[in-house]
C-alpha positions in Angstrom: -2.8 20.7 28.6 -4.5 21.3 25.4 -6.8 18.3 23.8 -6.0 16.6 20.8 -8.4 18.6 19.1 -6.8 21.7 19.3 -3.0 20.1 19.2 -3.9 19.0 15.9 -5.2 22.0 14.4 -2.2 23.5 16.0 0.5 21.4 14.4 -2.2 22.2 10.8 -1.3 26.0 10.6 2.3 25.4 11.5 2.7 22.8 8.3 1.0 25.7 6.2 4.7 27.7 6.5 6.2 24.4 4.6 3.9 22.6 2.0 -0.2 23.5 1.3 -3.1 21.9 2.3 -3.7 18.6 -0.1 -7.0 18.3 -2.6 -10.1 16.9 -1.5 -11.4 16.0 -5.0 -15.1 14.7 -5.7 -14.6 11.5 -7.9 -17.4 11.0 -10.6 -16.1 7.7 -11.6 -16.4 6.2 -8.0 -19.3 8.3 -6.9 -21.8 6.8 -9.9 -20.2 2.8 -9.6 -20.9 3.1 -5.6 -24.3 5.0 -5.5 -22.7 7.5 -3.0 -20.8 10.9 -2.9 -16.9 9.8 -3.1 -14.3 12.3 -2.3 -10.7 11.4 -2.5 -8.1 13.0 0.4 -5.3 13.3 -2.2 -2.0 12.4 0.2 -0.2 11.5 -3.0 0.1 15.0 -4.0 2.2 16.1 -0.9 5.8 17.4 -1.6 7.0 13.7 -1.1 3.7 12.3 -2.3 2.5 10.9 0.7 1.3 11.9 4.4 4.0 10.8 6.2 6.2 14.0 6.2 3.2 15.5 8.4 4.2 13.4 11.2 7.9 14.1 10.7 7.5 18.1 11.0 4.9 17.9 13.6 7.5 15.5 15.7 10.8 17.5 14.5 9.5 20.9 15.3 8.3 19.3 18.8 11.6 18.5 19.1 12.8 21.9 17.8 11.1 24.5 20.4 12.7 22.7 23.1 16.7 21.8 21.8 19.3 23.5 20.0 18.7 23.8 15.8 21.8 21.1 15.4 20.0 18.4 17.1 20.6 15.0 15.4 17.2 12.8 14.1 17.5 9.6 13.2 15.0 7.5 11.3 14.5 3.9 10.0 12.9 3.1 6.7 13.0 1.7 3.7 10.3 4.2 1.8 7.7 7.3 2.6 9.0 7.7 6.0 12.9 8.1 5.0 11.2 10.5 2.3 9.4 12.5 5.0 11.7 12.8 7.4 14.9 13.6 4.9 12.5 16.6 3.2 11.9 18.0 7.2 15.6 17.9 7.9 16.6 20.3 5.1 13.3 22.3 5.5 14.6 22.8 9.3 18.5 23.1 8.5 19.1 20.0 10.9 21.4 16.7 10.3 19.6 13.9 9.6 20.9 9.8 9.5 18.7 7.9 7.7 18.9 4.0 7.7 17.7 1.8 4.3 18.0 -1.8 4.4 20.7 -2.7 1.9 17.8 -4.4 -0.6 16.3 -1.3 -1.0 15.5 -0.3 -4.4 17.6 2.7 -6.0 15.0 4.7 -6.6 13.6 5.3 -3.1 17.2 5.9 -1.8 18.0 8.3 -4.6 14.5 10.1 -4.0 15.1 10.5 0.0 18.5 11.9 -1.2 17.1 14.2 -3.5 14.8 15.8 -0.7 17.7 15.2 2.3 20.3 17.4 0.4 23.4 17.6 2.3 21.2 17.7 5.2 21.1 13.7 5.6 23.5 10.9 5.5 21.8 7.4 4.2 23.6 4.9 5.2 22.0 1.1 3.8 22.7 -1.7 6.5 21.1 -4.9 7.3 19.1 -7.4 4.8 15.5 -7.0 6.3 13.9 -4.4 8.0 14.3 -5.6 11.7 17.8 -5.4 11.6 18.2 -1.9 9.9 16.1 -0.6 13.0 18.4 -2.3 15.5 21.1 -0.8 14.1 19.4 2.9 13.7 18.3 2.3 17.2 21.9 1.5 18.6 23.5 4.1 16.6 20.9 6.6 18.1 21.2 5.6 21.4 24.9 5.3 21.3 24.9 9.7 19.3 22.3 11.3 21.6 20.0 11.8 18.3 16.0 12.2 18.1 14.6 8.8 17.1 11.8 9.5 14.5 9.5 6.5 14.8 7.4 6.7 11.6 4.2 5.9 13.7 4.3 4.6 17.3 4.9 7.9 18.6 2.4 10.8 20.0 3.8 13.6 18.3 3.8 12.0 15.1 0.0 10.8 15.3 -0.9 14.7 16.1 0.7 15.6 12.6 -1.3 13.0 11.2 -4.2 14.2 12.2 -3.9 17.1 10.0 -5.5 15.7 7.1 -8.4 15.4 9.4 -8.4 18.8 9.9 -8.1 19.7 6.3 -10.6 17.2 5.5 -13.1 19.3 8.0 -12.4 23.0 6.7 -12.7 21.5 3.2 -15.8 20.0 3.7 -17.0 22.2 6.2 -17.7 20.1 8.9 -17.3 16.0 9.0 -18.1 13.3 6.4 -20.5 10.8 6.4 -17.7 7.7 6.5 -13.7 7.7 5.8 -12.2 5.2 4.4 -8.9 4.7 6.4 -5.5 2.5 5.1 -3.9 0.9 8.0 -0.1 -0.3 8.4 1.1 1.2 11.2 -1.9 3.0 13.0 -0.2 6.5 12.7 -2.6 7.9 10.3 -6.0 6.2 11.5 -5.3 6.8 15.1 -5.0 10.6 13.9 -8.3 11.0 12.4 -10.0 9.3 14.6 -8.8 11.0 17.7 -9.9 14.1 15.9 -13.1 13.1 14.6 -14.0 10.6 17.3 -17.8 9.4 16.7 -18.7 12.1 14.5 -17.7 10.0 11.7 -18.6 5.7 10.6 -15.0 4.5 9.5 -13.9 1.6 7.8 -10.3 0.4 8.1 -8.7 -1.6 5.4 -5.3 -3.3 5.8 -3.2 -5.7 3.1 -4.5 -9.5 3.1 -1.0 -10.0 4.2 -0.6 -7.7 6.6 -3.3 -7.8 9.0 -2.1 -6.7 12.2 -4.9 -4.3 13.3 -7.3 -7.0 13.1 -5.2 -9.6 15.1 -4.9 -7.0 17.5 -8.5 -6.1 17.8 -9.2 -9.6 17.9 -6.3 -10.0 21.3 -7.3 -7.2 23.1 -3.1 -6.1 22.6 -0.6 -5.8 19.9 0.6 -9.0 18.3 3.2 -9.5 15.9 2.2 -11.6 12.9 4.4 -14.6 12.3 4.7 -13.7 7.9 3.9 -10.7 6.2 3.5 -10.1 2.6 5.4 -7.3 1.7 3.9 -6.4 -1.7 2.0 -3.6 -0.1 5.2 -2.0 1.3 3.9 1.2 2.3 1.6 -0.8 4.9 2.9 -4.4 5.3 3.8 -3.7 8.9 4.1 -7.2 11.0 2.9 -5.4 14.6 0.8 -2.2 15.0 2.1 0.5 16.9 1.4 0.4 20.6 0.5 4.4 20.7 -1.9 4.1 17.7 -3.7 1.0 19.3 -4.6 2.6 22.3 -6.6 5.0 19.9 -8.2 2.2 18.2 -8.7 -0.5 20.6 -12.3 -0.2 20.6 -13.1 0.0 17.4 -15.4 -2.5 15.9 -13.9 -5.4 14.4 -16.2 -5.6 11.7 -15.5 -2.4 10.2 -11.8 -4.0 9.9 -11.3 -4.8 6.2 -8.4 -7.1 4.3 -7.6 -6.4 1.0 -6.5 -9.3 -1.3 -3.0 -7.9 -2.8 -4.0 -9.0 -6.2 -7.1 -7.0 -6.0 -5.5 -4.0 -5.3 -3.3 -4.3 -8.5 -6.9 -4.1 -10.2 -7.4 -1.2 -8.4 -4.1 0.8 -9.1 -4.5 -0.1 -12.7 -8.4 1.3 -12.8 -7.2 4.2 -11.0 -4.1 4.9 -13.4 -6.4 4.6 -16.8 -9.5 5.8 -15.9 -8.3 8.9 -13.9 -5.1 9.0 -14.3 -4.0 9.2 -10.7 -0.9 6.8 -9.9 -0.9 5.1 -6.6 1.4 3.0 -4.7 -0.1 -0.6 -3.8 -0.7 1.3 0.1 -2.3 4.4 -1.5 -4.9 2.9 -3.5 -6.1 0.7 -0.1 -9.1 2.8 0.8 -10.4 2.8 -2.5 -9.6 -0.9 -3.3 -12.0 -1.3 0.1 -14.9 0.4 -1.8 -16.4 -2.7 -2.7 -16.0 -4.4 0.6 -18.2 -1.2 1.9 -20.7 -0.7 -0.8 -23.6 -1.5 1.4 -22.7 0.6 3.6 -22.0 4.2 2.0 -25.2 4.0 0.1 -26.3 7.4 -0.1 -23.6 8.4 2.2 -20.8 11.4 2.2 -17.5 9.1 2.1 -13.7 10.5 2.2 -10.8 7.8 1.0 -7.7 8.8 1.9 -5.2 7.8 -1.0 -1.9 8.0 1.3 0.6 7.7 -1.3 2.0 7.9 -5.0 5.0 6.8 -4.5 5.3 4.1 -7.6 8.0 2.6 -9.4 7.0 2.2 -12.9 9.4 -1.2 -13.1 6.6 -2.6 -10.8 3.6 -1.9 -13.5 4.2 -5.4 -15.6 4.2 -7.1 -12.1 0.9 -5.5 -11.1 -0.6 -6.0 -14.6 0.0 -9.5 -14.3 -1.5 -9.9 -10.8 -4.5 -8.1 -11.6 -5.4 -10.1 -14.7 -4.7 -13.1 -12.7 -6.6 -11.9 -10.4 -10.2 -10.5 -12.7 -9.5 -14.2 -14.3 -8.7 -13.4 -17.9 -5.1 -14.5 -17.5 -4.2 -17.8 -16.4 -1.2 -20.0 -16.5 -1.1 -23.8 -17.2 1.0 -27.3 -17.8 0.1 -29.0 -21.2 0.8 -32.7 -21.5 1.8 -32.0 -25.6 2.0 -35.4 -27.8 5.1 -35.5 -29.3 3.7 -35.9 -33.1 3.4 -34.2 -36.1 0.6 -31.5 -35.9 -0.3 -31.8 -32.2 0.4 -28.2 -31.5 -1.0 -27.0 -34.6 -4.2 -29.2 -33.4 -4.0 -27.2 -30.1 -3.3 -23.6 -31.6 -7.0 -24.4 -33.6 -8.8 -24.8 -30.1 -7.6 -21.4 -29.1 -11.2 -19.1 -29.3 -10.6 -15.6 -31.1 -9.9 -13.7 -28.2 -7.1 -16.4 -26.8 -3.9 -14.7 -26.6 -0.2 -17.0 -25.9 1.3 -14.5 -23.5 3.9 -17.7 -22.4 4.7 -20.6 -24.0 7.7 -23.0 -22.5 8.8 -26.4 -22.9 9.5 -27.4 -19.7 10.3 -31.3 -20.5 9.5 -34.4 -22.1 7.8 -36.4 -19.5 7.6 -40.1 -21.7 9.2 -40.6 -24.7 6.0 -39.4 -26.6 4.8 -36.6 -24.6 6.2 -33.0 -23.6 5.1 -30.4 -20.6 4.7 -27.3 -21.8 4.3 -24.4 -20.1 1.1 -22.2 -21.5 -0.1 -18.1 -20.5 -3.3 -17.2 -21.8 -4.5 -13.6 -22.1 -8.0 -13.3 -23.1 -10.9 -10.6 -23.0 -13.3 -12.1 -20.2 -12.6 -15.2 -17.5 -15.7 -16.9 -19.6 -13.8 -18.0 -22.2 -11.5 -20.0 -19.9 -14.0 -22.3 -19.5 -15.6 -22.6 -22.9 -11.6 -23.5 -23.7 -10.9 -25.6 -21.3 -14.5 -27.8 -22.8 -12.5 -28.0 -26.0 -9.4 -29.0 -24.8 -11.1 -32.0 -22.8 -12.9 -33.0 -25.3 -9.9 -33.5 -27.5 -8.4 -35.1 -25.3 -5.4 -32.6 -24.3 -4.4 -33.5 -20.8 -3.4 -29.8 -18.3 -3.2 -28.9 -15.2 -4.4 -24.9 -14.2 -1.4 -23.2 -11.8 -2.3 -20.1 -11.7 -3.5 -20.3 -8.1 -1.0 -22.4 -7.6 1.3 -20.3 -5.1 4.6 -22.8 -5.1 4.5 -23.6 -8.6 3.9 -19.6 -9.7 6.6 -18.7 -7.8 9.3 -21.0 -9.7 7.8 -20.9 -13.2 6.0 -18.0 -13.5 
């Protein structure tokens, strides 16, 4: 049986008949801020703008030597792996059933329409995730069809591992470090097979999503009891049990969580600085450069950015995470006194670069005084503090919520 090695590089040449090789780009920005040499694995710019329709052709065609061309496939997903896998099933001519949960956004069912064709039937069923697999599973099961698992499978790790090999004949030979985005394991269990110790890696996962590092730390996959699903392309609740037994071993320490906020910061540096547009799960390895920096001094470092795949109607939503997050936006209740001129007295304590993004009367909590609900924008988290000095020493009574999970969620 042939190695991984050469499975890989197998599955590589066969992709080149359906989509080119992805850009390895040096990144001057990055490369001066970190002190190192930055490359960026563009996955983004893939026919469906991210990896994941590697693994679907490297598992369909798999499928394909062996079984008649009508062979049903049927996938669950609510994003890049519905993408992937409805793009493989026109490029191979075969039916495709695709399952969405019914709260998935238009967008990302329209899209995996677009590259399905006729070739794929979407059918949206089931509020959350777990029960839209159930059902794909049953209905699979119950058809004879091909289940495409989008990374707990062999055959789809191998076609992962393809951007290793690309990242080898571009560079001609191995990096110094590569920085890997983990949800499932599908992608980091591919490189690393192929690379093995040739390369240092660093893994970063969502803050709320850590379930390579929980199942590092139990010596088996576990499922995590919550999961933040901001970063949708890599909130997965239990890493795959075929990827893990590739990672296993790896070193804890090199297992990074990225704060979601944080990457918000990153998505918006990357958008207006280089004018690359990443989903929350694509920008992960480069959001993890500042965990790293000590460690790629001086060094050779890939970041995979695995995919591109952004709605636009999420921008205000990450704009106002990441300000919340660098600290020049913040949200608070104002006791107001219900006089003449109190507000006017408060507008004056606002500094020059004070902004009112939000202001709300929430209600009058004594016959004298209101709550009011205040947003500040302003140009550096400083000035919080020299504000909040003037508003003590007038006497203005507040409360700061913007940390305050609960009461964000209701008023904010």
């Amino acid at each position: 049986m042939q190695d991984f090695h050469t499975r890989a590089r197998a599955a590589e040449r066969a992709m080149r008949q359906v989509f080119p090789d992805t850009p390895l780009q040096r990144n001057v920005h990055l490369s001066e801020r970190f002190g190192c040499d930055i490359w960026l694995k563009r996955e983004d710019l893939t026919p469906v703008r991210s990896y994941k329709l590697r693994g679907a052709f490297n598992a369909m065609r798999k499928v394909l030597d062996q079984a008649p061309a009508s062979k049903l496939f049927v996938c669950a997903s609510a994003g890049n792996h519905a993408q992937g896998v409805a793009y493989m099933c026109q490029y191979f001519g075969v039916h495709g059933v695709i399952f969405m949960p019914v709260t998935t956004p238009q967008q990302k069912v329209q899209k995996t329409r677009i590259f399905g064709g006729d070739a794929v039937e979407i059918r949206l069923v089931g509020d959350y995730f777990d029960d839209t697999l159930s059902e794909a599973q049953r209905f699979c099961a119950a058809e004879g069809g091909h289940f495409l698992a989008p990374f707990d499978d062999d055959d789809v790790i191998e076609g992962q591992a393809s951007v290793a090999v690309e990242i080898a004949d571009q560079m001609s030979g191995a990096p110094d470090h590569i920085i890997l985005p983990v949800g499932g394991g599908g992608l980091s269990a591919g490189v690393v097979q192929y690379f093995g110790d040739a390369v240092d890696y660093s893994f970063v996962e969502p803050l709320g999503g850590t379930s390579l590092a929980a199942a590092v730390a139990a010596g088996e996959p576990v499922t995590l009891g919550k999961v933040d699903s901001f970063v949708d392309g890599a909130a997965v609740a239990r890493i795959g049990a075929h990827p893990f037994e590739a990672l296993k071993n790896i070193d804890s320490a090199k297992i990074y969580a990225a704060p979601e906020d944080r990457i918000c910061v990153t998505m918006l540096e990357m958008l207006n600085v280089e004018g690359i547009v990443l989903e929350p799960a694509g920008a992960l390895a480069v959001d993890a450069l500042v965990d790293v920096a000590d460690r790629i001094k001086g060094k050779q470092v890939v970041c995979i950015t695995s995919g591109g795949n952004f709605d636009f109607e999420r921008l205000p939503e990450v704009k106002e995470r990441a300000q919340r997050f660098s600290g020049v936006k913040k949200y608070f209740i104002l006791r107001l006194p219900q006089r003449p001129g109190a507000l006017k007295e408060f507008l004056s304590i606002l500094g020059p670069d004070d902004d009112i993004a939000r202001f709300e009367y929430l209600k009058k909590s004594a016959r004298n005084f209101g709550s009011v609900l205040i947003g500040i924008e302003t140009s550096a988290p400083s000035n919080f503090q020299e504000l909040f000095q003037r508003l003590d020493a007038a006497g203005f009574v507040y409360r700061d919520i913007t940390s305050d999970e609960t009461l964000a969620e209701f008023l904010i």
